[in-house]
N, C-alpha and C positions, 0 to 999 in steps of 0.2 A: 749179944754183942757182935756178932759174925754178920747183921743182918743191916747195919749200916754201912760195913766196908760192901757188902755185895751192890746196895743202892748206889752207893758211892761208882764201883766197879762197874754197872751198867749204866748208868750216865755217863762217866770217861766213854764208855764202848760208844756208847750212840751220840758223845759227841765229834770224838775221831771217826767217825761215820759219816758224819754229813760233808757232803759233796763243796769242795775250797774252792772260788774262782781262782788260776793258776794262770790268769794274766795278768802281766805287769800294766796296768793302764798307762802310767807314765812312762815309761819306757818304750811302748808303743807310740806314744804323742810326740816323745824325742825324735821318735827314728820316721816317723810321720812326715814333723816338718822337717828333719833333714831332707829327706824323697822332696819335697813340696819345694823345698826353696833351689834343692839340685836342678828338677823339673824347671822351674822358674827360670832359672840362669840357662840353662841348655838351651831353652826354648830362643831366649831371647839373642845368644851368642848365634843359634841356628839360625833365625830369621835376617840378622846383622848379617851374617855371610851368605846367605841367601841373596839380600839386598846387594852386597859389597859383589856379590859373582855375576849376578843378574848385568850392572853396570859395567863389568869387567868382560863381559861373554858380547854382550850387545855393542861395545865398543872395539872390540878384534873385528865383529862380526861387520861392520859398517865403515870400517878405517875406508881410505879413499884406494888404499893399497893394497887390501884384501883379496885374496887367493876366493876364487869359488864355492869350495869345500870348505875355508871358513866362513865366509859367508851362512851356508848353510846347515853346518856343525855347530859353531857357536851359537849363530842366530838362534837356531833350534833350541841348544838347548836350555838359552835366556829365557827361552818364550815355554818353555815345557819348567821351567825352575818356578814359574810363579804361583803355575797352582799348583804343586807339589807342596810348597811351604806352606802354601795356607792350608791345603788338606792335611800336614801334619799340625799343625796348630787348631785347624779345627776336632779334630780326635780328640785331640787334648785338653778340649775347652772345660767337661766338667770335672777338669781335676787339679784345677790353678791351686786351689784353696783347703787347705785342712783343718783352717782355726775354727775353736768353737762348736765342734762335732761331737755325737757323743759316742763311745764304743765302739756300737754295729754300726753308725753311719761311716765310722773313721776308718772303720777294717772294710767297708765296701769301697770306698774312693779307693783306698790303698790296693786292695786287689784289682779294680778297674785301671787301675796304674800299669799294673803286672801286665793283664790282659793288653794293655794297649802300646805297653815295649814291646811284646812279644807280635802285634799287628803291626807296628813301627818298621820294625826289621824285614821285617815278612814283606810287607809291600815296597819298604826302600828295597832292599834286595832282588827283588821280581823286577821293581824298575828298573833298576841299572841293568839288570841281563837285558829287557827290553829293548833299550838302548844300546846296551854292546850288539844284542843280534842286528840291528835294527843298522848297526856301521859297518856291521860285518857284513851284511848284503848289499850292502853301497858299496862297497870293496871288490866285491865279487860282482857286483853289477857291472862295477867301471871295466873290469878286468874283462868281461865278455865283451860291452860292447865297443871296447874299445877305445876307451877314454882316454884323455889325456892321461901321458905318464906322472907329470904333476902331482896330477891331482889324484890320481890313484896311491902315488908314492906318500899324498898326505896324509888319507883314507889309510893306509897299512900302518903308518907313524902313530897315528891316534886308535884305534883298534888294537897295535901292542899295547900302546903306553897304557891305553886303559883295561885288557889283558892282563898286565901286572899289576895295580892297583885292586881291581876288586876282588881276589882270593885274601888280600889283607885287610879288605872295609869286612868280608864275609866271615872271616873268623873275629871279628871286632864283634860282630855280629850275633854270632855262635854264643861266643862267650859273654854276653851282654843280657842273650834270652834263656839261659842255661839259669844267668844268676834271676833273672826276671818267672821262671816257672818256679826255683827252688825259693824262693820267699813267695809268690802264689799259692805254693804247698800249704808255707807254713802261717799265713794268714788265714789259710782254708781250713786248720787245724783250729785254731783260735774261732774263727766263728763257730765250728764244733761246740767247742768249751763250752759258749755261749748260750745255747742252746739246752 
């Protein structure tokens, strides 16, 4: 009689044994196209003010009444804005789309996502110091050789203003690839699973 509850008792064991995939798939596909459509809209709000700054930097830069240093500050950096956007939109190109993937292809976009905030930031950030050192030597250039006070007085104007601006784009930043490596982890975990 003892010898059907043991059979019994060792199939429960070896079926509580076997190994549960413990990903939600559909909860992954939610939080998927959410990323996908945020990506979407960001891209596209980027590019739009990309465009809207681009007309706005080249139009200071060319007024009939423009100062030198905007001439060549603005001008600059109209002409430096264009292929910035498209080198961020081209990083971005194979990860418009997450419909109709299956799993591992949909956890690999997702992580190529991760990886490419986490490049995003990294190069916008490098740039802009680029840029700030890059006024801050025009600053100190005018000031040895002697340039107009103007124009140097504008050089120091724009150097603060953007002085203060980028420790708040950089913890924008911070906090943006902090949350960008902590779901990399946890995507990285899931392909684990999978495996």
């Amino acid at each position: 009689m003892n010898e059907p509850i043991r059979e019994w008792d060792a199939m429960g064991s070896d079926w509580r044994g076997q190994a549960v995939p413990t990903i939600d798939v559909e909860a992954l596909r939610v939080e998927a196209t959410q990323q996908g459509r945020r990506l979407r809209l960001m891209l596209v709000l980027e590019t739009l003010l990309a465009i809207a700054s681009v007309i706005v930097l080249g139009w200071i830069a060319l007024r009939a009444n423009a100062k030198p240093v905007e001439t060549w500050v603005f001008g600059g950096f109209a002409l430096v804005m264009v292929p910035y956007q498209a080198y961020n939109v081209w990083i971005r190109r194979r990860e418009w789309s997450e419909a109709g993937l299956e799993v591992d292809a949909l956890l690999d976009v997702e992580i190529r996502r991760c990886t490419t905030t986490l490049h995003y930031w990294r190069f916008g950030m490098w740039s802009v110091m680029v840029m700030w050192l890059v006024m801050h030597g025009a600053m100190w250039l005018g000031i040895v050789l002697d340039w107009p006070q103007e124009l140097v007085t504008d050089l120091m104007n724009l150097h603060v203003g953007a002085g203060l601006t980028i420790p708040f784009v950089g913890l924008w930043g911070v906090y943006r690839s902090r949350l960008a490596r902590a779901r990399g982890r946890r995507l990285a975990a899931m392909v684990e699973q999978l495996r």
